[in-house]
N, C-alpha and C positions, 0 to 999 in steps of 0.2 A: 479409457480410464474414467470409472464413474466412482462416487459417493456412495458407501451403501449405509444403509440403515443401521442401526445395534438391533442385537437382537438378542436371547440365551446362548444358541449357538457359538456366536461369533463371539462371545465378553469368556466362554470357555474357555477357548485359545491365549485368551491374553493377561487371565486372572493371577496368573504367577507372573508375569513384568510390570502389572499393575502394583501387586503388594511390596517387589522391591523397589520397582523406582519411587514408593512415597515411601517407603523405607530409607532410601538414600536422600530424598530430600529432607526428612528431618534431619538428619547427619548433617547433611551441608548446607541448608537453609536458601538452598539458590534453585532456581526453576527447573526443572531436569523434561528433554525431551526423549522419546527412545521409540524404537521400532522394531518390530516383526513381521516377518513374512510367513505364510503358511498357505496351503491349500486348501478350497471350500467348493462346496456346493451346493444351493441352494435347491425346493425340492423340483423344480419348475425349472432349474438348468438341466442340458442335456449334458454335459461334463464338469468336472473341475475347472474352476481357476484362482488365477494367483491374488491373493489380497494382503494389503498391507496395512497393518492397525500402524497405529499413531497413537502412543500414547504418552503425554505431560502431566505435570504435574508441580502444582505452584500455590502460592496463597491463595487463590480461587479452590482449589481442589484438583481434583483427579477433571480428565478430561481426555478421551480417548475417540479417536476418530478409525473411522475404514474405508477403504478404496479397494475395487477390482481392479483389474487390467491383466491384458493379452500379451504385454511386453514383458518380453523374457532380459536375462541378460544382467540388468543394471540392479543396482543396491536399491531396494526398499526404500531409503534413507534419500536417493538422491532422485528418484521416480516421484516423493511424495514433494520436495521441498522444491526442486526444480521445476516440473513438468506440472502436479496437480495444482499445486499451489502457487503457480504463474499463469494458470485459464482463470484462479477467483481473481489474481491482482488486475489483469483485464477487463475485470467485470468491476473492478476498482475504479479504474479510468475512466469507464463507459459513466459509470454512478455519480462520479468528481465531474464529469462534463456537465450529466443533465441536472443532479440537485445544487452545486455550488457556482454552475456559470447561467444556470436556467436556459441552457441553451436546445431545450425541448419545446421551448414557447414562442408559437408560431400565430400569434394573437391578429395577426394584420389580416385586411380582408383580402389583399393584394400578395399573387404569391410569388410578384417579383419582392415586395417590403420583407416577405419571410424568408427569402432566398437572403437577402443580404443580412436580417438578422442573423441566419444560422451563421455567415463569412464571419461577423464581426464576433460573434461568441468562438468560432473556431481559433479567432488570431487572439482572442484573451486566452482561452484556453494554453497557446504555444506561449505566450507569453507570461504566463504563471507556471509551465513547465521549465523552460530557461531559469527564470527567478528559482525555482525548486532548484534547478542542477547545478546551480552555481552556488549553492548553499555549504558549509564546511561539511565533508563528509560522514562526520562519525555525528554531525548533531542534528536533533529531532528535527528541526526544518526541512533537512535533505528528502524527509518521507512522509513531512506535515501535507493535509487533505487543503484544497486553494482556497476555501472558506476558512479556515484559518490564518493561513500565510495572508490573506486582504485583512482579516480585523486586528491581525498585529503587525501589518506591516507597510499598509496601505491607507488604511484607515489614520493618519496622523495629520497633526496641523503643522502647515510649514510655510515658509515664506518664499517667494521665488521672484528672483528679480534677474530682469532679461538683460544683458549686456549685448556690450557691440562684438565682441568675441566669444564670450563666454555665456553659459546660463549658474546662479549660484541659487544653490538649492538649502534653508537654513532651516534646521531640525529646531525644536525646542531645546531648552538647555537639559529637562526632568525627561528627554525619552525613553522608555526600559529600554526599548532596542537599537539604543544609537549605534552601539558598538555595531550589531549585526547589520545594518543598512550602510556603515561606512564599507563596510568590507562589501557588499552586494553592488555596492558604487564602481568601486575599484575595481571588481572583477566583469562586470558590464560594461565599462570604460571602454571605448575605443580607443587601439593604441594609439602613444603619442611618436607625430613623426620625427624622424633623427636624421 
């Protein structure tokens, strides 16, 4: 399953779903995605195969994408949204490791010192993923990038004072995200024994 280029060819195929679906989104003013399957062949392939446009449509504009692939059988619709578009959110992951944990920067002269930087950027990485997954499900945190989630969530001033049982953790009284870190407390908790 690859990415293919636009081209004349290919926007031929899909000029009549293009002009309804920004048809239908003036009508209903909300983002509209849709798809079609069809058969191609470029001049340099020795057969047909199966391509699937991708085409949206939202206050940006029109925006149509296309993918080959060998795989027969499954809907257009769940080959693009499942399968294609789960190899970029990987390359998401990979991106969110090395530009937001720096954990590409192996600066020591010593390559047991870069050995353990990479450990310790690995264990913030799992540890900014937790903090993501335990986040409320339908809200933008759940799929916030970890440079984010640290400058609004990490990034705070707080008081911490060690007890002989307990540790108490005291936010500001003006925090935007009090509410969302008492709930990230709670669900981080280890339970209490009964």
């Amino acid at each position: 399953m690859f990415g293919l280029s636009k081209n004349a060819h290919l926007r031929e195929h899909v000029q009549t779903l293009e002009a309804s679906t920004a048809e239908r989104y003036v009508r209903k003013g909300q983002k509209l995605r849709r798809f079609k399957t069809f058969s191609y062949a470029a001049r340099s392939w020795s057969k047909t195969r199966r391509v699937i446009a991708r085409v949206e449509v939202g206050p940006l504009g029109r925006d149509t994408r296309f993918i080959v692939t060998n795989l027969m059988g499954s809907r257009g619709t769940h080959l693009y949204e499942k399968l294609y578009s789960a190899r970029g959110q990987a390359e998401n992951h990979i991106k969110g490791w090395k530009s937001h944990l720096a954990s590409d920067r192996t600066s020591c002269s010593k390559a047991s010192a870069n050995q353990m930087r990479l450990m310790l950027h690995g264990c913030a990485y799992w540890l900014w993923w937790t903090l993501r997954a335990v986040c409320p499900k339908r809200s933008p945190w759940r799929k916030a990038q970890f440079d984010t989630l640290r400058l609004h969530l990490a990034k705070l001033a707080a008081t911490i004072v060690e007890k002989k049982t307990r540790i108490i953790i005291t936010l500001p009284a003006s925090c935007p995200r009090q509410s969302l870190i008492r709930l990230l407390f709670d669900e981080l908790a280890p339970p209490h024994p009964t």
